[in-house]
C-alpha positions as CSV (number, residue, x, y, z in Angstrom):
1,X,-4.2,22.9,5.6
2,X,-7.7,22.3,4.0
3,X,-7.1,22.3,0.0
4,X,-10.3,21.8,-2.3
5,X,-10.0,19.4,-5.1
6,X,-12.5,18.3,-7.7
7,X,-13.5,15.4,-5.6
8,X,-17.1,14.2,-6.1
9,X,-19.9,15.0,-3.5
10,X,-19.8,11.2,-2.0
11,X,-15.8,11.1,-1.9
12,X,-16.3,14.4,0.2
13,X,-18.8,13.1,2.1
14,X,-16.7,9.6,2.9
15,X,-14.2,11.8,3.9
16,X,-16.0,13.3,6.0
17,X,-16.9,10.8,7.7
18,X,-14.1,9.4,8.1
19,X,-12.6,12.0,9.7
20,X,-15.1,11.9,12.2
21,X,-14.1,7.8,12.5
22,X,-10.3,8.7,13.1
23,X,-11.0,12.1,15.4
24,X,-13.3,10.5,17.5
25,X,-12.3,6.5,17.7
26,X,-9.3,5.5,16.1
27,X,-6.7,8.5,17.5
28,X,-7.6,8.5,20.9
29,X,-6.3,4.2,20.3
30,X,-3.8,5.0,19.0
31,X,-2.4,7.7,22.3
32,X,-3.4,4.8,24.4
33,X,-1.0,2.0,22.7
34,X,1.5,4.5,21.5
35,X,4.8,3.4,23.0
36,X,2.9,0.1,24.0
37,X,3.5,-2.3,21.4
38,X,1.7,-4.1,18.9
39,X,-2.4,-3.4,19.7
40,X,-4.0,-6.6,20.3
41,X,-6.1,-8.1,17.4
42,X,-9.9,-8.1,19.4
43,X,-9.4,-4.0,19.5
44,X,-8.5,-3.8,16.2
45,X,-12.0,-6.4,16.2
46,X,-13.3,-3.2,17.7
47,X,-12.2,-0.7,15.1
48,X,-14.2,-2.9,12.5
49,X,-17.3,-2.8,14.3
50,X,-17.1,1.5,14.6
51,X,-15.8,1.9,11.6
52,X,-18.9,-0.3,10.0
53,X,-21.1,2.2,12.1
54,X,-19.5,5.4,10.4
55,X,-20.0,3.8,7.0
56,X,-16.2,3.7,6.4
57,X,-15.4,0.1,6.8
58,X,-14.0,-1.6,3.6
59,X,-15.4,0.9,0.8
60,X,-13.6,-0.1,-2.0
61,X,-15.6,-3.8,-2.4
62,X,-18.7,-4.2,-4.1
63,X,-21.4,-5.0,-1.3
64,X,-22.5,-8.4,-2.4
65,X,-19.1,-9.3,-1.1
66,X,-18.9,-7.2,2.5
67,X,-18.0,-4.1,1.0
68,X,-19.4,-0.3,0.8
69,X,-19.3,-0.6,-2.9
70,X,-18.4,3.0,-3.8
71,X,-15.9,3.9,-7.6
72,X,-12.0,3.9,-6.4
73,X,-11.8,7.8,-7.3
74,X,-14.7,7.8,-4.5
75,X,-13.1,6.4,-1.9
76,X,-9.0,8.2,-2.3
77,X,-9.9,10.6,0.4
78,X,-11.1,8.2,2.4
79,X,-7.7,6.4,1.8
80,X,-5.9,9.5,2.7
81,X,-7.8,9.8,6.2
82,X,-7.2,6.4,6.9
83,X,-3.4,6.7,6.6
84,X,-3.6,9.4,9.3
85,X,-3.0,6.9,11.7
86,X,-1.1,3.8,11.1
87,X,-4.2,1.9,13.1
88,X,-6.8,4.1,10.7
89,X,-6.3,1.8,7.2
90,X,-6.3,-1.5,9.3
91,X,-9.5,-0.4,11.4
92,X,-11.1,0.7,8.0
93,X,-9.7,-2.8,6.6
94,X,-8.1,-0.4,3.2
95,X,-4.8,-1.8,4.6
96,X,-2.1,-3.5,2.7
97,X,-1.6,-5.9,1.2
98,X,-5.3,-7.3,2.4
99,X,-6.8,-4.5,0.2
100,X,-4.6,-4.8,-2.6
101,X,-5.5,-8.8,-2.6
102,X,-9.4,-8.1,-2.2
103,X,-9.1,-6.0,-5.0
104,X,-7.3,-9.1,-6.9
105,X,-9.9,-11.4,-6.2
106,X,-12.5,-9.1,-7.0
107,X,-11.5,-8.3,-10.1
108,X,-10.4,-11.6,-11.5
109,X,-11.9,-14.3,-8.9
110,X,-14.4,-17.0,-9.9
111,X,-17.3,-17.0,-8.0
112,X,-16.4,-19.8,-5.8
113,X,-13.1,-17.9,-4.9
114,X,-14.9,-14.7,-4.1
115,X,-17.0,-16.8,-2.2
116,X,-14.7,-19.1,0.1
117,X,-11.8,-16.6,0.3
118,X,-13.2,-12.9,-0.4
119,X,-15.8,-12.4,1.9
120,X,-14.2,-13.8,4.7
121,X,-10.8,-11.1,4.0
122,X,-13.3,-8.0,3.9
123,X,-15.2,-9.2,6.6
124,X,-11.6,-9.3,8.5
125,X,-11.9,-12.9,9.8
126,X,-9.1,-14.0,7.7
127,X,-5.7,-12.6,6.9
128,X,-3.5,-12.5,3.5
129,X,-0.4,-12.4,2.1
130,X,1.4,-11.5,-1.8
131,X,3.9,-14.1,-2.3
132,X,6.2,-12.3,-5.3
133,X,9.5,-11.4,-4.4
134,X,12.3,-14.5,-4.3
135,X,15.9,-14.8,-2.4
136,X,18.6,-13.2,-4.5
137,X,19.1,-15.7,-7.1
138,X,15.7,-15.0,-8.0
139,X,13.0,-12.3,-8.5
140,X,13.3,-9.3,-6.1
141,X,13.0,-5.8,-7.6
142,X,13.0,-7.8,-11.2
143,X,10.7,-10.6,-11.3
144,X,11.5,-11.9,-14.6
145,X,14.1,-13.8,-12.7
146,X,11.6,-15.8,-10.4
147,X,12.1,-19.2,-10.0
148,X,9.5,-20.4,-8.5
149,X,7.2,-22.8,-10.4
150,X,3.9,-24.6,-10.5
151,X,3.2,-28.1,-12.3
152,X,0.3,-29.5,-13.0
153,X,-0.4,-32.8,-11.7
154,X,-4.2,-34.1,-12.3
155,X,-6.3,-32.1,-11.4
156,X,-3.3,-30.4,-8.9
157,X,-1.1,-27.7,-8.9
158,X,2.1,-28.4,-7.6
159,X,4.3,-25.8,-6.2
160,X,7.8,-26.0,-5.3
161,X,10.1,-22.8,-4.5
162,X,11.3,-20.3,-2.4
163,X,9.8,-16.6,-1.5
164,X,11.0,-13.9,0.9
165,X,9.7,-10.6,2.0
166,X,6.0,-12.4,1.7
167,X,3.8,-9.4,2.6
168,X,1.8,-10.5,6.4
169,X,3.5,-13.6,5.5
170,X,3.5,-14.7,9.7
171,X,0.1,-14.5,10.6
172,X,-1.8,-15.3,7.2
173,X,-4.3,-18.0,6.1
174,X,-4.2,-17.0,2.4
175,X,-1.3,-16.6,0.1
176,X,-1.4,-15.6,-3.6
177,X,1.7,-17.0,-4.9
178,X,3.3,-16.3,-8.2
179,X,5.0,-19.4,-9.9
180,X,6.5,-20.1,-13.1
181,X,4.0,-22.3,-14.9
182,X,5.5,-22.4,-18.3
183,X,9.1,-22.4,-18.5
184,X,9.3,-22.5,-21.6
185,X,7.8,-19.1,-22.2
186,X,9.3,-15.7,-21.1
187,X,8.1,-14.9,-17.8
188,X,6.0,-12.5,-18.4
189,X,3.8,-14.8,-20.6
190,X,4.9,-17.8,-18.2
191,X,3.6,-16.8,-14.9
192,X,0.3,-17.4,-13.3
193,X,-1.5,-16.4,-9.1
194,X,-2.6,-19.2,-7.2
195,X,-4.4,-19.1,-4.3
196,X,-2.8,-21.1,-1.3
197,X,-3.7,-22.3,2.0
198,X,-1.1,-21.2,4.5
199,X,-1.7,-24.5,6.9
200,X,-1.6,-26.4,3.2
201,X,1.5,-29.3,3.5
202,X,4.6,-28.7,2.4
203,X,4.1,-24.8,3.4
204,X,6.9,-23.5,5.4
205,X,7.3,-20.3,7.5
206,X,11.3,-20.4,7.0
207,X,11.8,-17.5,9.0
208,X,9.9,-14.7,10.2
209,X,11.3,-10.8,9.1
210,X,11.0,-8.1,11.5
211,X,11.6,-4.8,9.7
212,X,11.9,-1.3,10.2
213,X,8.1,0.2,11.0
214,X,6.6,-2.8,12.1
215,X,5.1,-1.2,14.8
216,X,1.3,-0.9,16.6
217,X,-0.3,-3.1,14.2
218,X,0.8,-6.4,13.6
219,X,2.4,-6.5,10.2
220,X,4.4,-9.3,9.4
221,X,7.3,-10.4,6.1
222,X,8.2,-13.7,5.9
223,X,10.3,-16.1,4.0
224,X,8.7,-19.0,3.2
225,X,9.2,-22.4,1.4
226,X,6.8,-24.1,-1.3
227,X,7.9,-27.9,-1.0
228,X,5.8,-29.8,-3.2
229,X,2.6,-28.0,-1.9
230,X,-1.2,-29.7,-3.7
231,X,-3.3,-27.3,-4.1
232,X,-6.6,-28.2,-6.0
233,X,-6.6,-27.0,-10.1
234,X,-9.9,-24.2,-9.4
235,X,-7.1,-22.5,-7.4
236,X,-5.7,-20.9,-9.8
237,X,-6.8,-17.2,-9.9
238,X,-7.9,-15.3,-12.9
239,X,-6.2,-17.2,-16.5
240,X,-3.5,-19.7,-16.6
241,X,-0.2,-17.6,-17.6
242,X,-1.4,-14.2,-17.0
243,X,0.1,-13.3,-13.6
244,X,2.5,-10.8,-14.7
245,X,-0.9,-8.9,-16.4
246,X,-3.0,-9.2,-13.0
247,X,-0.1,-8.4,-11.0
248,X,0.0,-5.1,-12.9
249,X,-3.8,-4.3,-12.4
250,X,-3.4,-5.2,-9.1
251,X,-0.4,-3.3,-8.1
252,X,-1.2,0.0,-10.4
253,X,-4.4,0.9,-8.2
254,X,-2.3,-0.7,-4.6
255,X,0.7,2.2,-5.6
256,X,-2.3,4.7,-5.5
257,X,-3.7,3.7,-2.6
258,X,-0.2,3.8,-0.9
259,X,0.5,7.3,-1.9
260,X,-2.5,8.5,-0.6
261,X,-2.6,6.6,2.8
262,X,1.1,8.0,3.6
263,X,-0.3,11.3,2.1
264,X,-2.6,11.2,4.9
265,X,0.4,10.2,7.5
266,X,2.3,13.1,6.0
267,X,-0.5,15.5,6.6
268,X,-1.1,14.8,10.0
269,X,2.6,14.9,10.4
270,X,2.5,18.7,9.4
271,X,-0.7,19.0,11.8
272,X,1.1,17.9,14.6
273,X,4.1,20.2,13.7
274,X,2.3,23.2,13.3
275,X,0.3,22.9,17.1
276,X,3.3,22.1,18.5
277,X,5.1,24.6,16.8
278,X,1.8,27.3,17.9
279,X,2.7,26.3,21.1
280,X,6.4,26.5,21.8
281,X,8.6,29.2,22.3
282,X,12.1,29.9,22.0
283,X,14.3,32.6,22.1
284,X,11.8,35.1,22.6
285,X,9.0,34.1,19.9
286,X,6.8,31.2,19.3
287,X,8.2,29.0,16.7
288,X,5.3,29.3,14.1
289,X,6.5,32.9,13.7
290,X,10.2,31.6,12.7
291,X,10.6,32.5,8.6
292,X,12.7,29.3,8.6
293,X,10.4,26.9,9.9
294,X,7.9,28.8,7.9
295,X,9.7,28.6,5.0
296,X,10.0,24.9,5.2
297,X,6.3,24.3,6.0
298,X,5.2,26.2,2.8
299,X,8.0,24.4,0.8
300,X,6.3,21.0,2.7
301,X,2.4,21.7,2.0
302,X,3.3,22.6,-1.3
303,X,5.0,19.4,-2.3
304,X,2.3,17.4,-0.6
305,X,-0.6,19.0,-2.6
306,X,1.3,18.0,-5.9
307,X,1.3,14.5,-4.6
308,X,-2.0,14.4,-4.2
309,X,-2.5,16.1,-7.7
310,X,-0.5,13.6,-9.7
311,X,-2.4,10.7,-7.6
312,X,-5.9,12.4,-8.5
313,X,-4.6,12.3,-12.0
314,X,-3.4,8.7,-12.0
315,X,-6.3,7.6,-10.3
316,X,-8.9,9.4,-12.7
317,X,-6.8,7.8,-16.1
318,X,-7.2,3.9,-14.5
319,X,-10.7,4.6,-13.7
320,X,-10.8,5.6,-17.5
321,X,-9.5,2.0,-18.3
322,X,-6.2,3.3,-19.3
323,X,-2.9,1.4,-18.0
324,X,-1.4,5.0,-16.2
325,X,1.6,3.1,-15.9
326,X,4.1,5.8,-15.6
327,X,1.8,8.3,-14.4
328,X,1.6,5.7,-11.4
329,X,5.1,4.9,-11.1
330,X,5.8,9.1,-11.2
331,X,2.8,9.6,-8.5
332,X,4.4,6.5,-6.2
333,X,8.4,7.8,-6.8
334,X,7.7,11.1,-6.0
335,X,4.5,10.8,-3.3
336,X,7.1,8.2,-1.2
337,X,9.9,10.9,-1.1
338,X,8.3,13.9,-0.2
339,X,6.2,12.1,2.7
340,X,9.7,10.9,3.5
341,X,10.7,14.9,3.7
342,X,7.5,15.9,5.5
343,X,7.7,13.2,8.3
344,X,11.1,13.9,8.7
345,X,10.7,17.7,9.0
346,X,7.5,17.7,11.2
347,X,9.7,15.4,13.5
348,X,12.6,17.5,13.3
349,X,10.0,21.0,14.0
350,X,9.1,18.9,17.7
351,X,12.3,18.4,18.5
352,X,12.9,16.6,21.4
353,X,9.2,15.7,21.6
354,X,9.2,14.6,18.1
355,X,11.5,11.6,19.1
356,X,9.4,10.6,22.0
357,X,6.4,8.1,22.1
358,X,4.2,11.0,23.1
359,X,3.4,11.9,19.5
360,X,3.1,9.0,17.0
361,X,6.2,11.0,14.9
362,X,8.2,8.4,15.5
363,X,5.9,5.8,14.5
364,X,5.6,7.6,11.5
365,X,9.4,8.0,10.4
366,X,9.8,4.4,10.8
367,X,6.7,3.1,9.1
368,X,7.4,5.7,6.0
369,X,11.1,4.6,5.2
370,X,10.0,1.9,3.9
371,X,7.9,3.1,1.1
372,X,10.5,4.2,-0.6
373,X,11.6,0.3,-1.3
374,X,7.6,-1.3,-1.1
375,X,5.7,-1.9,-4.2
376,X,8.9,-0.7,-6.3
377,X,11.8,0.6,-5.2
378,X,12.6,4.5,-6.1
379,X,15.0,3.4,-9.0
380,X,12.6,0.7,-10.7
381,X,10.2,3.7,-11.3
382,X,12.8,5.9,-12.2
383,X,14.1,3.1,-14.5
384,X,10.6,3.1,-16.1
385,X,10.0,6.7,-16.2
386,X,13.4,7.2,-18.1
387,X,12.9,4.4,-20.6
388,X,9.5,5.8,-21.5
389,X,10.5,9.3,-21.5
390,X,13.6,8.1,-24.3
391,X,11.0,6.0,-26.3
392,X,9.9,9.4,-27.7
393,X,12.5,11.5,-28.6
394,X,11.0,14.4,-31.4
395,X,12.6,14.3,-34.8
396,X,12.1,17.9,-34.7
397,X,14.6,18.1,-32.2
398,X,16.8,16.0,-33.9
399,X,16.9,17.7,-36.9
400,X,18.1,20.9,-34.8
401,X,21.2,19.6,-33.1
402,X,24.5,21.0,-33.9
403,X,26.5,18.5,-36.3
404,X,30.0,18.7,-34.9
C-alpha cells in the first residue's frame, strides 16, 4: 500500500529508483537462489556493478570516498526498498554492520583511515566487522562490564581479550574493536575503537556462530580472541577514551537504518500476502474478501506506517544534531516487533506456501527474529524508555495524589 510522507523530491526520486533496481535485478536473484543456499560472492560482485548503474549503490557516503553523497533523511526510502529483499541492502552495499562501520569511519576517521580502510569497504572489496559484545563475564547487552583492554606500548596498541557475537566476524578483513584503555576510569569515559587487521597476529577466529537467519547472503558472528594483538598507535579511531560516545553516534543512525530496511522486508511481506491472498480461494470466496484476514491486514498496514512515522521522526531530530536517543530506542523497540507481527502474519495468510522456499517468507521470518535481540535487545530499550519517562514525573501531579 503506497502511503505519502513528507519525503524530499530526491529521497522520492532514490526510491524510485531503487525500486526499479530491486523489481528488475535484485528479485528475480533472489527466486533463482531461494531455497539454494548462500549466493556466491562474484553475483553479489554483480549486484554492485547494476546497482552503481541505477545510481543506488552506497548513497549514504560522501563521494570523495565511493559514495552517492546524498543527507541520511535522503536516502531512508532507499533503505526501506533495499530491505525488500534480504540480497537488496547487500547489493546496494547499505547492509549491516558494513554500513554502520562506513558511517563510523566517516564520521570520525583521520584521513589516512578513510583512505586505506574506507574506500575500499564502500567500494565492496573489503569486509568488516563491530567487535562489542564479550562472553558472559563480560559486556553483552551491558557493556559497562567489558573486559577487554588495550595498552599502549610505544608507539603500539596492545590488545588482549575476548569477544563473541563479532558482527561478519568469519569472513572480515577489518575489525573495530572496543577495549578498555583506562581502567581506572568508568567505562564509559574508559573505552576507546580501534581499527584491527583481521590476519593481524595474535587474532583468533575461536569459533565460528551460525544463527537463526543466516541465510542467502553470507553473514557471519564469530567469537574471537585478542591475544596480545600490535596494532600501530594511528589506529586508533576518532579520540582516545571516547568509544562509548562514537559507539552511540554510530549505533543511533545503524537502529534507524535497521528499522527501515526490515520495514521494507515487512512491506513486501504484506505484498506477497495480499496477491497470494487475490488469488486463492477457499470455501467458496477468495481470501482477500475474508473480514478476518482483512481485519488483520488493516490492523498490519496500520502498525507499519507508525513505524515508519516514529523513524521519519527520529531520523529528522539526528539530522537536527540532537542525540534522539529514546526516540530511537522507541522507533527500534517497536519497528522490530511489529515487522516481527507482519512477517509472521503474511506467512501465516500463504499458508502452506508461506512455509515453502517458493516465496522468500520464510527467509524473512527467520532473518527478522533476530532483530528483536540485534543492536539492543527489546528490554534494553524498554529499560531506557522507562528510566527516561520516570526522570520527569510533574509536580503538578504530585501535588494531586490522594494522601492515604
Amino acid at each position: 500500500m503506497v502511503v505519502e510522507y513528507e519525503d524530499s523530491d530526491t529521497a522520492q526520486g532514490l526510491r524510485e529508483s531503487a525500486r526499479e533496481f530491486m523489481d528488475e535485478v535484485v528479485l528475480p536473484v533472489e527466486r533463482e537462489y531461494l531455497g539454494e543456499g548462500t549466493v556466491p560472492m562474484d553475483v553479489i560482485e554483480d549486484l554492485f556493478d547494476e546497482a552503481r548503474e541505477y545510481g543506488v549503490f552506497c548513497p549514504q557516503i560522501e563521494e570523495e570516498y565511493g559514495g552517492g553523497g546524498y543527507d541520511f533523511r535522503d536516502v531512508l526510502p532507499l533503505f526501506e526498498e533495499a530491505g525488500r529483499s534480504v540480497l537488496g541492502q547487500m547489493a546496494m552495499r547499505v547492509d549491516a554492520p558494513d554500513e554502520g562501520n562506513m558511517h563510523t569511519l566517516e564520521l570520525v576517521g583521520t584521513e589516512e583511515q578513510k583512505e586505506k580502510w574506507l574506500k575500499p569497504l564502500v567500494a565492496g572489496e573489503i569486509r568488516s566487522g563491530f567487535s562489542m559484545t564479550e562472553p558472559m563475564q563480560g559486556a553483552g547487552s551491558d557493556p559497562k562490564m567489558m573486559q577487554t583492554t588495550a595498552e599502549k606500548d610505544g608507539d603500539e596498541w596492545v590488545i588482549n581479550g575476548h569477544k563473541w557475537w563479532t558482527t561478519q566476524g568469519v569472513e572480515v578483513d577489518l575489525l573495530l574493536v572496543m577495549a578498555r584503555t583506562d581502567m581506572d576510569a568508568h567505562p564509559y569515559e574508559g573505552t576507546s575503537i580501534i581499527l584491527v587487521p583481521a590476519d593481524a597476529d595474535g587474532v583468533e577466529i575461536a569459533n565460528a556462530t551460525p544463527h537463526l537467519g543466516q541465510d542467502l547472503v553470507p553473514e557471519s558472528h564469530a567469537e574471537i580472541e585478542y591475544n596480545d594483538v600490535r596494532v600501530p598507535e594511528e589506529n586508533l579511531l576518532g579520540a582516545e577514551n571516547a568509544g562509548f560516545m562514537i559507539a552511540q553516534q554510530r549505533l543511533g543512525p545503524a537502529r534507524l537504518t535497521h528499522c527501515m530496511r526490515f520495514s521494507g522486508m515487512a512491506d513486501r511481506a504484506l505484498d506477497v500476502a495480499k496477491a497470494y491472498m487475490h488469488e486463492r480461494d477457499a470455501f467458496g470466496e477468495s481470501l482477500e474478501d475474508k473480514q478476518a484476514q482483512r481485519f488483520r491486514l488493516a490492523e498490519q498496514e496500520t502498525q507499519l506506517h507508525a513505524a515508519r512515522t516514529m523513524v521519519r521522526h527520529a531520523a529528522e531530530k539526528i539530522a537536527r544534531g540532537e542525540e534522539a536517543r529514546i526516540e530511537v530506542a522507541m522507533s527500534k523497540y517497536f519497528t522490530a516487533n511489529v515487522v516481527q507481527e507482519t512477517i509472521d502474519f503474511a506467512l501465516q495468510a500463504c499458508g502452506g506456501a508461506g512455509i515453502s522456499q517458493h516465496l522468500p517468507l520464510a527467509d524473512f521470518y527467520k532473518a527478522n527474529r533476530a532483530f528483536r535481540i540485534v543492536d539492543g535487545a527489546d528490554e534494553v530499550h524498554k529499560r531506557s524508555i522507562a528510566r527516561a519517562a520516570f526522570e520527569d514525573v510533574p509536580e503538578a501531579e504530585l501535588a494531586n495524589l490522594p494522601r492515604f
